[in-house]
Residue frames relative to the residue before (quaternion, step in Angstrom):
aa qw qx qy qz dx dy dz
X 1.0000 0.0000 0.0000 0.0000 0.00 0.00 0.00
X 0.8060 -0.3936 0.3129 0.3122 3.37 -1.32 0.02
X 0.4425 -0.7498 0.4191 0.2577 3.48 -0.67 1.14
X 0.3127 0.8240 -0.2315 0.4119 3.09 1.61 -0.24
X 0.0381 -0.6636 0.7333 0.1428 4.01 -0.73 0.08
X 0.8042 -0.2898 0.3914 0.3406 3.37 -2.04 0.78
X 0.6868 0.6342 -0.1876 0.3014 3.16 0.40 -1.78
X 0.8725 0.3291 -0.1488 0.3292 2.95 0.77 -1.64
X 0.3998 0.7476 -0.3020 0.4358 2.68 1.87 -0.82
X 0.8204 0.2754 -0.2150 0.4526 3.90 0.45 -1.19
X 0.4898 0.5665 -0.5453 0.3765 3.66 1.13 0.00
X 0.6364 0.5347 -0.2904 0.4741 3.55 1.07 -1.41
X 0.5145 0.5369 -0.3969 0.5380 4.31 0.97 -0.33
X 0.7389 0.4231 -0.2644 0.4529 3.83 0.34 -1.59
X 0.6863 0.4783 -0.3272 0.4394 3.86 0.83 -0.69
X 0.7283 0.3366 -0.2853 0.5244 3.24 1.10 -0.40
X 0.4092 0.5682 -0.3616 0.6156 3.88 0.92 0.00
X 0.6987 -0.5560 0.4292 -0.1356 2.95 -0.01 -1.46
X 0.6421 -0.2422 0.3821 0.6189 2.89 1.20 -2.14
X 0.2712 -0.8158 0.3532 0.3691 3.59 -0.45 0.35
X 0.0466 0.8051 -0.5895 0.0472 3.84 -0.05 0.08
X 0.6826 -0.5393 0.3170 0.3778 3.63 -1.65 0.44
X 0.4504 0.7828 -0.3466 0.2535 3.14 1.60 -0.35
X 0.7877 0.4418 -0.0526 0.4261 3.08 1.62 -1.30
X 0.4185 0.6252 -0.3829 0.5360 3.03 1.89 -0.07
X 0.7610 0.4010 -0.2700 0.4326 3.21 0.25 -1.23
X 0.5095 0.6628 -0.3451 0.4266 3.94 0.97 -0.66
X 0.8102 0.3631 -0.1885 0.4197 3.09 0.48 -1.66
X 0.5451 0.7087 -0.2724 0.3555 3.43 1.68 -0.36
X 0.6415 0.5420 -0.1606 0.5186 3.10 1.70 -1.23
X 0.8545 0.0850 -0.2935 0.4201 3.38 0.68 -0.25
X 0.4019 0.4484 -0.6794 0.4193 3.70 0.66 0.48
X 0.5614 0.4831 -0.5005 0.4482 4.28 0.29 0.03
X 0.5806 0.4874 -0.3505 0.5500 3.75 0.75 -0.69
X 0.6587 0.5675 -0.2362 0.4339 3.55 0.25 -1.17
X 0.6277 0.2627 -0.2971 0.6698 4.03 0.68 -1.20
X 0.6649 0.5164 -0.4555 0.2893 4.05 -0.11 -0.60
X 0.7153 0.4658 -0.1683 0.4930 3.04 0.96 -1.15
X 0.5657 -0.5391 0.5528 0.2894 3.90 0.86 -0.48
X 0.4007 0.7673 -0.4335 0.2507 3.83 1.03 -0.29
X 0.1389 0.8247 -0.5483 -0.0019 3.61 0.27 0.05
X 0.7302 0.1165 -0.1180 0.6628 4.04 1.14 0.41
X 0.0191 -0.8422 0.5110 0.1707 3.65 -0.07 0.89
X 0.6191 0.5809 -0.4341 0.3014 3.56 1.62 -0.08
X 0.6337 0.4811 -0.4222 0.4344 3.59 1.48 -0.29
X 0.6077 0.5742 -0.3718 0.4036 3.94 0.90 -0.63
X 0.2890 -0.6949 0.6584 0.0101 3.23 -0.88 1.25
X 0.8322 0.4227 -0.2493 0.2580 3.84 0.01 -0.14
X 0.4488 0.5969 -0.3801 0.5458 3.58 1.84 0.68
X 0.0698 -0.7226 0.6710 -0.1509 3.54 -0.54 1.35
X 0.3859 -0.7047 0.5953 0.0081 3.55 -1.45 1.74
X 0.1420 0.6655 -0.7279 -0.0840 3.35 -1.12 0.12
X 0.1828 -0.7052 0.6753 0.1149 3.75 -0.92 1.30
X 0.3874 -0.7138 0.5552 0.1797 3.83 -1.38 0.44
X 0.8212 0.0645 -0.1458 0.5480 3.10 1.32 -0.01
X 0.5397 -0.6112 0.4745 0.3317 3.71 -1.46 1.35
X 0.5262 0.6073 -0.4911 0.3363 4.12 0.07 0.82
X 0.9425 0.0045 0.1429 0.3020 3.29 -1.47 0.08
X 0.8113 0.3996 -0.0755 0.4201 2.90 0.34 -1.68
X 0.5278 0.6709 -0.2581 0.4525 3.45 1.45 -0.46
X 0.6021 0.5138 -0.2738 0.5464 3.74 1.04 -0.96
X 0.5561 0.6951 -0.1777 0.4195 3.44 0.80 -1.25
X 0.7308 0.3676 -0.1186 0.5628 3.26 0.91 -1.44
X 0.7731 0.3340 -0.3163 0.4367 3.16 0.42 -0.81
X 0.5151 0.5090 -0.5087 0.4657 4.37 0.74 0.28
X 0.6552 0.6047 -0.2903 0.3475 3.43 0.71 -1.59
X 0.8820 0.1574 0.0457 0.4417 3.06 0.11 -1.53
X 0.4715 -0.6767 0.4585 0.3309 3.85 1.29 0.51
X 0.5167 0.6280 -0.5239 0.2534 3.49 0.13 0.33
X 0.2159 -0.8130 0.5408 0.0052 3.88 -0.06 1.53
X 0.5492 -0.5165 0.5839 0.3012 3.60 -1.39 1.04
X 0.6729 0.5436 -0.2922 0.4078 3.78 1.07 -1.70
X 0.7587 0.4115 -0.2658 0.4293 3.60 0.45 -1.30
X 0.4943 -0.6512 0.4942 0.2955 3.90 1.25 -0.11
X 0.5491 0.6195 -0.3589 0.4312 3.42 1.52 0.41
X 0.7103 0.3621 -0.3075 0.5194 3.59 1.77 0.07
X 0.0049 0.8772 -0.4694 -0.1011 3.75 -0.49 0.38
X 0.4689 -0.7110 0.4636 0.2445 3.58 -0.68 1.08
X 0.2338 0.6951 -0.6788 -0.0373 3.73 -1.44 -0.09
X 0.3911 -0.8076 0.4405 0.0291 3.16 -0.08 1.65
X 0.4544 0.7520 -0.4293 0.2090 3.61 0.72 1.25
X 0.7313 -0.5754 0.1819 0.3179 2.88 1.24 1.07
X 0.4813 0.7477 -0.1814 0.4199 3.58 1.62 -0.26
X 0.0651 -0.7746 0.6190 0.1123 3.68 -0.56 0.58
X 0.3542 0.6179 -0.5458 0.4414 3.02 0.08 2.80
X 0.0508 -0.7571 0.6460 0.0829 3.20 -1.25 0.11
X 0.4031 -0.7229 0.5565 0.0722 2.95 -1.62 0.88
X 0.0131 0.9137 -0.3716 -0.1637 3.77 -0.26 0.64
X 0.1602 -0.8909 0.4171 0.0812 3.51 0.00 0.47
X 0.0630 0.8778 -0.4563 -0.1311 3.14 -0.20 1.23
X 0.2999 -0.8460 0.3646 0.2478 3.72 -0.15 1.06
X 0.2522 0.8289 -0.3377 0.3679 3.57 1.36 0.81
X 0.5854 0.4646 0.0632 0.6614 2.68 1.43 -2.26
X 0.1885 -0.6035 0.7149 0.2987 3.30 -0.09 -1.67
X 0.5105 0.6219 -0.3462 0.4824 3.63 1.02 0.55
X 0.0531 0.7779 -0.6235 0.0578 2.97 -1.22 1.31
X 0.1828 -0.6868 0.6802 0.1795 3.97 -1.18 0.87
X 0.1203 -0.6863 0.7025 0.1449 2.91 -1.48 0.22
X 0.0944 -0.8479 0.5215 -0.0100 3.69 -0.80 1.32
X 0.0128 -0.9074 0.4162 -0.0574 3.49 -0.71 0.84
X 0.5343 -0.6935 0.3329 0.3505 3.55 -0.67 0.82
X 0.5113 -0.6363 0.5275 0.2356 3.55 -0.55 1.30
X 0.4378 -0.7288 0.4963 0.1757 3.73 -0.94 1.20
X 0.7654 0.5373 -0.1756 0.3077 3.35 1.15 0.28
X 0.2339 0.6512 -0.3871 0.6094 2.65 2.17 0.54
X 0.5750 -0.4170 0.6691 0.2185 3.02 -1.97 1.96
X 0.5821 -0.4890 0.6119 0.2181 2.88 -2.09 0.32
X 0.3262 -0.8405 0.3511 0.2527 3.50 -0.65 0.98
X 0.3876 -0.7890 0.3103 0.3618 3.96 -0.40 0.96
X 0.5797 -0.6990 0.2817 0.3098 3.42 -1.16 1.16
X 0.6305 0.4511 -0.5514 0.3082 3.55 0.90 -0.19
X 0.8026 -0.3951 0.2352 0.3801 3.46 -1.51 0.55
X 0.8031 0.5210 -0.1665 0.2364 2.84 -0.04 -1.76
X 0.6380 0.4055 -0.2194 0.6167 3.26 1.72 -2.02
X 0.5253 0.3509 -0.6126 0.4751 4.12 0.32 0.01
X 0.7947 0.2427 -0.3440 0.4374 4.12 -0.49 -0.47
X 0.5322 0.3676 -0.5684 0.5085 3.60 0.26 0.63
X 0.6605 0.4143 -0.4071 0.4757 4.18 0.51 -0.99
X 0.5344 0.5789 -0.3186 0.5271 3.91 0.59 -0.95
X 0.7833 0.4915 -0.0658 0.3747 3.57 0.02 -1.10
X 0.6121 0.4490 -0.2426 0.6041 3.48 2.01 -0.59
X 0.7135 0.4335 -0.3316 0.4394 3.43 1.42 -0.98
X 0.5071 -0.5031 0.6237 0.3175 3.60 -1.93 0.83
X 0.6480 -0.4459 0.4524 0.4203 3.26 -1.85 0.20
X 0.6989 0.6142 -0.2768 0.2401 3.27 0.94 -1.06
X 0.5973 0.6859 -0.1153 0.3992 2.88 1.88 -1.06
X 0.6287 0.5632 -0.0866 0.5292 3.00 1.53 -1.55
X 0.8305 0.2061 0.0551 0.5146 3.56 0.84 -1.28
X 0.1966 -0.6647 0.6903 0.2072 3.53 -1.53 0.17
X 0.0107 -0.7994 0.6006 0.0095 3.91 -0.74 0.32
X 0.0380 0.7029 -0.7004 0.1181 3.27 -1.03 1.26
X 0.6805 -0.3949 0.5688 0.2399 3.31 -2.06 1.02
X 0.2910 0.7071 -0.6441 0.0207 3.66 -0.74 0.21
X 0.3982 -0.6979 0.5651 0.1874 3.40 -1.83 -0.03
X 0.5192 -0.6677 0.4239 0.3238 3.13 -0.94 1.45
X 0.0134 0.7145 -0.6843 -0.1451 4.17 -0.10 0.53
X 0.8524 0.2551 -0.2596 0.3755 3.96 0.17 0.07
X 0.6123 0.5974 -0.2964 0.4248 3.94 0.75 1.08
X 0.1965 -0.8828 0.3965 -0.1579 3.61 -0.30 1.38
X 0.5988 -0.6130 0.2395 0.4565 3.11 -0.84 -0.13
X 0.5803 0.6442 -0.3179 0.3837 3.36 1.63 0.15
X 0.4206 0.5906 -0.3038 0.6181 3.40 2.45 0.07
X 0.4643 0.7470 -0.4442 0.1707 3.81 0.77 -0.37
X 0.3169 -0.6354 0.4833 0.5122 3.70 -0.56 -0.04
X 0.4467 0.6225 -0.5111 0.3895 4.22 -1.13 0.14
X 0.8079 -0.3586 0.2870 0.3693 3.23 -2.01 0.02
X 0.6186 -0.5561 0.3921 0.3928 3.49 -0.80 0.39
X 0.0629 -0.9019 0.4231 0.0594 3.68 -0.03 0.51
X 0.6387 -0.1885 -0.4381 0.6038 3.23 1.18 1.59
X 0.2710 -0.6069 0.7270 0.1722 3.16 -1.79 0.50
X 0.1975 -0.7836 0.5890 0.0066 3.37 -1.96 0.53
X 0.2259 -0.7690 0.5687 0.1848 3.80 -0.26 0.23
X 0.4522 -0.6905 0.5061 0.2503 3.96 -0.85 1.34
X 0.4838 -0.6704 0.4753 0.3010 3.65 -0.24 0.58
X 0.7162 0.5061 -0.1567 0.4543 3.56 1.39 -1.12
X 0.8565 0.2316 -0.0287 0.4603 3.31 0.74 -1.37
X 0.4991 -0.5939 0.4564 0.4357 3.48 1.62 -0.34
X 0.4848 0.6586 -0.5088 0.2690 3.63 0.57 -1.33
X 0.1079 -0.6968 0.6709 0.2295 3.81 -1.38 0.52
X 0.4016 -0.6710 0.6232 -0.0068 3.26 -1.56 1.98
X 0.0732 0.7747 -0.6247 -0.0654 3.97 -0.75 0.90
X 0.9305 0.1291 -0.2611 0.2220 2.84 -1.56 0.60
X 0.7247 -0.3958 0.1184 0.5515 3.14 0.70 1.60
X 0.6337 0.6514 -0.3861 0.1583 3.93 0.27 0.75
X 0.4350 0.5500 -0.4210 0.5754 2.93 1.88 0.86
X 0.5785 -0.6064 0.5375 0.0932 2.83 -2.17 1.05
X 0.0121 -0.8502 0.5253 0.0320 3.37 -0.76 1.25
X 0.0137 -0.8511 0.5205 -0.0671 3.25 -0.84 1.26
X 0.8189 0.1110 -0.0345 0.5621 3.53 -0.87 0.73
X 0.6472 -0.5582 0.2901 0.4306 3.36 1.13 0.82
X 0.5237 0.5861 -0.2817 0.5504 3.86 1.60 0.23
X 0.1298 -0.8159 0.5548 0.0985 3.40 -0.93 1.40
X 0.1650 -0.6887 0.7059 0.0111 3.52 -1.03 1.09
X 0.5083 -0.4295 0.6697 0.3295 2.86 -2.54 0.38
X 0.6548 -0.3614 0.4263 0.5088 3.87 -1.37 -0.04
X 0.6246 0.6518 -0.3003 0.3081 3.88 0.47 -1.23
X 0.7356 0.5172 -0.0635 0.4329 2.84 1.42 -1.81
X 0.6875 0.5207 -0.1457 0.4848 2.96 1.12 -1.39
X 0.2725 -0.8766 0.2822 0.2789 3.68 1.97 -0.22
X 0.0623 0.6199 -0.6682 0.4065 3.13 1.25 1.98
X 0.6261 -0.5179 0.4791 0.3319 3.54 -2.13 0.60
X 0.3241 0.8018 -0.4978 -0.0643 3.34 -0.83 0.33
X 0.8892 -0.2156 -0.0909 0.3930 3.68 -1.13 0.93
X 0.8111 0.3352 0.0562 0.4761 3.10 1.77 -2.02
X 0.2289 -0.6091 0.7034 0.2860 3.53 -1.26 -0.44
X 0.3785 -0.7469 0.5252 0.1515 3.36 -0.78 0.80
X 0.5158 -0.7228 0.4586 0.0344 3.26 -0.64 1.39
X 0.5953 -0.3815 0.5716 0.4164 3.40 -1.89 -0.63
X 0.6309 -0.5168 0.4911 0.3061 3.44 -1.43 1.07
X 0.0994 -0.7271 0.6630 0.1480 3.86 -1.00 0.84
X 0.4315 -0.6853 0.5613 0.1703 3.46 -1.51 0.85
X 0.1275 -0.8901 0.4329 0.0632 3.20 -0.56 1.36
């Protein structure tokens, strides 16, 4: 396991975060378990342990100090379902767990101390459920590394990498273009 102690593990979660909250307890929980499952004994030198978190909270920051897994390096991945889980995937193995807070856990209390004494009473088992699962939606265009194709929107110019543009009628678009939903509405031109 990890040369690492609990402790340090969440001090290094709260400095990034920020703050300390249950968010990070339970983060830092999820992936020092990945980490002993997987054999991880240094997650800053291993290159081959990819996150997916299910929800944009807490528990996400957590994951990503603990267990080194960077939006930038292509080694974290988001799915916005609202869930306080994560999926690890180690492509070494080809193995992935997916662990998840057990709906029956009390709500933890907000002062400090009583949240790491209540935290600190619960087993992993208690806290979490964990199951083997299979990645049914991830390729080689999900990999961490250089982008490993790029495209140009026919409409907007915009350059699209690794296979995320829509091709129709033999015509490559961004999603915007191609008039899939996405985050924005495009605006007036700003002078920069």
């Amino acid at each position: 396991m990890s040369e690492r102690t609990f402790e340090e593990d969440l001090q290094r979660a709260i400095a990034f975060h920020g703050h300390m909250c249950a968010g990070q307890i339970i983060g830092t929980r999820m992936a020092r378990i990945a980490l002993k499952h997987f054999g991880i004994e240094d997650p800053y030198s291993y290159r081959d342990l990819v996150a997916f978190v299910e929800c944009d909270r807490c528990l996400a920051d957590a994951v990503i100090s603990v267990a080194n897994c960077h939006l930038g390096r292509r080694r974290l991945k988001w799915a916005d379902y609202g869930i306080m889980a994560a999926t690890f995937y180690d492509l070494g193995s080809d193995r992935a767990i997916r662990i998840a807070e057990r709906p029956d856990v009390p709500h933890a209390p907000r002062d400090k101390q009583e949240m790491l004494a209540f935290f600190a009473e619960l087993t992993d088992d208690e806290l979490f459920y964990a199951h083997e699962v299979s990645l049914t939606d991830f390729d080689e265009f999900d990999l961490p590394g250089r982008p490993r194709k790029k495209q140009y929107c026919e409409v907007c110019g915009d350059l699209i990498h690794d296979n995320r543009a829509i091709e129709r009628d033999g015509h490559t678009y961004c999603r915007r273009c191609a008039g899939e939903h996405v985050y924005y509405a495009l605006g007036a031109p700003v002078s920069l």
